[in-house]
N, C-alpha and C positions, 0 to 999 in steps of 0.2 A: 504494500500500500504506500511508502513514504516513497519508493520508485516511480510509483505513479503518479505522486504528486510534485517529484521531481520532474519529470518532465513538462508541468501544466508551468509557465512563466506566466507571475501576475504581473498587470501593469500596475496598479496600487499594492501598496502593503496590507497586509492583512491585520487590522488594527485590534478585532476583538478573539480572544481564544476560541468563543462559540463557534465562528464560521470555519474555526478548523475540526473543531468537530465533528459540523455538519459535510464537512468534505470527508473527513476519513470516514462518516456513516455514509453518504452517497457510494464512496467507491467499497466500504463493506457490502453492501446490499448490491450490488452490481457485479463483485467478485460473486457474491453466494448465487445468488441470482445465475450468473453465466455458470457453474459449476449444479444448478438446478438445484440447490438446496432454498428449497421456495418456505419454506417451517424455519427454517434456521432463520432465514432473512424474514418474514416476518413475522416472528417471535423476539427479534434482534433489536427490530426495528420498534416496535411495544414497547419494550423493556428500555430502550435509549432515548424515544420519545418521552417516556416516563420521566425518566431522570434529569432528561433536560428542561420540560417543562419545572419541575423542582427545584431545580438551578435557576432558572431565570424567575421566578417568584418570589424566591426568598434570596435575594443578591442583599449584602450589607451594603449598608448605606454610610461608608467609608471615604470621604472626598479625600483626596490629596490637595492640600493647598503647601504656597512659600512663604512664608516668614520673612518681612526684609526690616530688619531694625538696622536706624543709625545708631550712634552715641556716641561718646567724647573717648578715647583709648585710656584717659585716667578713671572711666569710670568701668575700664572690663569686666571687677570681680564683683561687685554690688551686679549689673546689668545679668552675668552668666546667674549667678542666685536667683534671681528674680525671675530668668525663664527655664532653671531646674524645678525651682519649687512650683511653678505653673502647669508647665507642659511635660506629661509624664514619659514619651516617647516621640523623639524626634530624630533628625538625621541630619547634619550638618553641610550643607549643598555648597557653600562657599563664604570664604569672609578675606574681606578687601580693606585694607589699610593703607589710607592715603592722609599727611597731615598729624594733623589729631585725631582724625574722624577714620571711624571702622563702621564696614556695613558687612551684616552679617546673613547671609542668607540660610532657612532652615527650612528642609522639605518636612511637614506634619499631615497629619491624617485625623482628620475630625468627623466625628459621628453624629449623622442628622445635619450637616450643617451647623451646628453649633459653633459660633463661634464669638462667644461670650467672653472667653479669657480676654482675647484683647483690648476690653475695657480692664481687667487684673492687670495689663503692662505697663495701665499707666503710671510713670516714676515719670520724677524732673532728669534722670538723667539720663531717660530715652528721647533723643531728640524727633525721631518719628518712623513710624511704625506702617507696612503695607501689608494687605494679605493678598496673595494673588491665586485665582484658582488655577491646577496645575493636572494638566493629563497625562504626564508621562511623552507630551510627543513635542517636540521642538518646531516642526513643520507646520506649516497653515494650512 
């Protein structure tokens, strides 16, 4: 099956996981199918139906958004407290120091939308704060 989907050249990328699993079930079902296992393939196809349906109903509701704080480079260890003690899982994307001034970028994931905390960041010694919502895709 991945031979055969080596040969298929997309013109886009394939952006969500589902539609590779609705390829590797089309070309199951079309293997079984050609090999006349007509039970197999639809008993396959029920059963993967099933499951993907239940996948796509109950998806978390998980955003990935970016964190871009400024703030003054004498105020580092105050500023890193204030977004340990907030944010309990995060991933550090990048941080630029130019000057006095550090901007700090952090990839997080917030549930529901929720994005409450960043009325919690506010200190005087964050001079300003963006949230930006974030897909994982750099391209337009």
């Amino acid at each position: 099956m991945v031979g055969a989907l080596s040969i298929v050249r997309f013109r886009t990328a394939v952006e969500d996981p589902l539609d590779i699993v609705f390829m590797f079930w089309a070309i199951a079902v079309g293997i079984a199918n050609g090999a006349q296992q007509f039970l197999l393939s639809f008993s396959g196809s029920i059963f993967i139906g099933i499951i993907i349906y239940i996948l796509s109903t109950f998806k978390l509701n998980h955003s990935p958004y970016l964190l871009v704080i400024h703030y003054n480079v004498k105020d580092e260890n105050t500023v890193l407290k204030k977004i340990n003690s907030i944010l309990s899982k995060y991933k550090i994307k990048s941080k630029t120091v130019s000057n006095d001034l550090v901007e700090y970028t952090i990839e997080l994931r917030v549930s529901n939308n929720n994005t409450q905390f960043l009325l919690e960041l506010n200190s005087p010694e964050i001079i300003d704060k963006s949230l930006i919502s974030y897909d994982g895709d750099y391209a337009s």
